[in-house]
C-alpha positions in Angstrom: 73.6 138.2 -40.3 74.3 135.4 -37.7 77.5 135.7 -39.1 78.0 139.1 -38.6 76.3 138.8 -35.0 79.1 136.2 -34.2 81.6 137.6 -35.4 80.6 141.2 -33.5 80.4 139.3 -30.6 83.8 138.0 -31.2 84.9 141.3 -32.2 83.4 142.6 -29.1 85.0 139.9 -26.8 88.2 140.3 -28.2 87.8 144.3 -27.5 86.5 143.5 -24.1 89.6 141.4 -23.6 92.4 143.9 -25.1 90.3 146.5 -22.7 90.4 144.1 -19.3 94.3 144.0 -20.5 94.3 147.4 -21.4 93.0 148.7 -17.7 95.4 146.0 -16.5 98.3 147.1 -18.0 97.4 150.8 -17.3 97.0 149.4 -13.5 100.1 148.3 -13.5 101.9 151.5 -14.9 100.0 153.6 -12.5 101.4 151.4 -9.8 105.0 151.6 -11.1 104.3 155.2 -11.4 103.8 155.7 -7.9 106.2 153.9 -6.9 109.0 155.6 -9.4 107.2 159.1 -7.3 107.5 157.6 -4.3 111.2 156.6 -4.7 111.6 159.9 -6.6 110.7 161.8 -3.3 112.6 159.9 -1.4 115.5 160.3 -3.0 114.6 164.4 -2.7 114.7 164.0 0.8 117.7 161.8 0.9 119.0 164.1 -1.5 118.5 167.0 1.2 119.8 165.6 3.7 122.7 164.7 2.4 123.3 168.1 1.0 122.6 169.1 4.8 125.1 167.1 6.5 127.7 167.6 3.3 127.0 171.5 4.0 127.7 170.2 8.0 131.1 169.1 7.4 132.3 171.6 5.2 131.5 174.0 7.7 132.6 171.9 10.8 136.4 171.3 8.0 136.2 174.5 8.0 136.0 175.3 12.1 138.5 172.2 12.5 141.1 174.0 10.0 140.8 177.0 12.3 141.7 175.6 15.1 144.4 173.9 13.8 146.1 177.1 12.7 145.5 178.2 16.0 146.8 175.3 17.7 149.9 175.5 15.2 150.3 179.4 16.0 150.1 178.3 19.9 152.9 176.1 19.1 155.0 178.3 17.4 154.5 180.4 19.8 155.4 178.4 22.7 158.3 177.2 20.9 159.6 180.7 20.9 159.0 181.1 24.6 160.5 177.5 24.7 164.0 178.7 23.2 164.1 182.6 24.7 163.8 180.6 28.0 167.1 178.0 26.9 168.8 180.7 25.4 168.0 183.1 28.6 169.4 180.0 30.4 172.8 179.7 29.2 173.3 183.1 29.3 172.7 183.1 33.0 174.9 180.4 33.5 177.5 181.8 31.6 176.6 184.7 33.9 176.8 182.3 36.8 180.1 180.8 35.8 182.1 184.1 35.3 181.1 185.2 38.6 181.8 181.8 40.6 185.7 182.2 38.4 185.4 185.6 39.5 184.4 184.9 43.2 187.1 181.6 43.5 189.8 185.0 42.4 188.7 186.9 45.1 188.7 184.1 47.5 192.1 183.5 46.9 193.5 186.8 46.9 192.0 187.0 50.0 193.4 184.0 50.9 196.4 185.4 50.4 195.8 188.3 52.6 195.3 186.5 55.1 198.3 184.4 55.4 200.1 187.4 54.5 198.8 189.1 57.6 198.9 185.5 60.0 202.7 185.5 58.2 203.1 189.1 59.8 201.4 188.2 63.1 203.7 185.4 63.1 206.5 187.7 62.8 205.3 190.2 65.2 204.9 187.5 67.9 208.4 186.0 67.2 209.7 189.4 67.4 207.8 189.5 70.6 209.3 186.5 72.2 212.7 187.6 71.1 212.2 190.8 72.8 210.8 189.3 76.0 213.9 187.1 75.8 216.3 189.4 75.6 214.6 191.4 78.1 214.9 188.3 80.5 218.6 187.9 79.9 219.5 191.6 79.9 217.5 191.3 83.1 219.7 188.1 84.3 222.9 189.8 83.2 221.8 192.9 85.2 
């Protein structure tokens, strides 16, 4: 019976030690299991706000990518105005440089005019001295 007392208590001490490991172990998988929760719900959050500021961009692409069509309508628009205005331009100075040929044709014909009528003046005032010369000798001979 001693031997069966001993070799309970053995039995028992052995249990008592797989239990003390038992509660140990089960210890340390608790703690391990709060920490995989803790680093679960941390990741939830990061997780969140990730998806938060991935949702932020899209949508701040998105306002970006409207603009830049707007920007790039601006400039096509601008460009227009750009060439109307160079092509309003030239056309003025063609414009411009038919009516200074034009004006230089009508300088010179008038030009003209007027030597034609200084050339007649001329004339008239020759004819004039002529006549008061003659006059003067007709006088001188009368």
């Amino acid at each position: 019976m001693e031997k069966s007392i001993s070799q309970y208590r053995t039995t028992e001490s052995d249990l008592r030690q797989q239990l003390s490991s038992a509660l140990s172990d089960k210890k340390t998988v608790q703690t391990e299991l709060d920490e995989a929760k803790r680093r679960l719900a941390q990741f939830e959050v990061d997780k969140k706000i990730f998806k938060e500021k991935f949702d932020e961009m899209t949508r701040l692409k998105l306002s970006l990518m409207k603009k830049i069509e707007l920007l790039e309508a601006e400039r096509r628009k601008a460009e227009a105005v750009i060439s109307e205005t160079a092509m309003q331009r030239e056309a003025i100075e063609r414009s411009l440089s038919a009516l200074e040929r034009e004006n230089k044709v009508r300088l010179l014909e008038f030009l003209d005019l007027l030597l034609l009528l200084l050339l007649y003046l001329l004339l008239l005032f020759i004819c004039y001295v002529y006549y008061i010369l003659f006059m003067h000798i007709f006088i001188i001979i009368m």
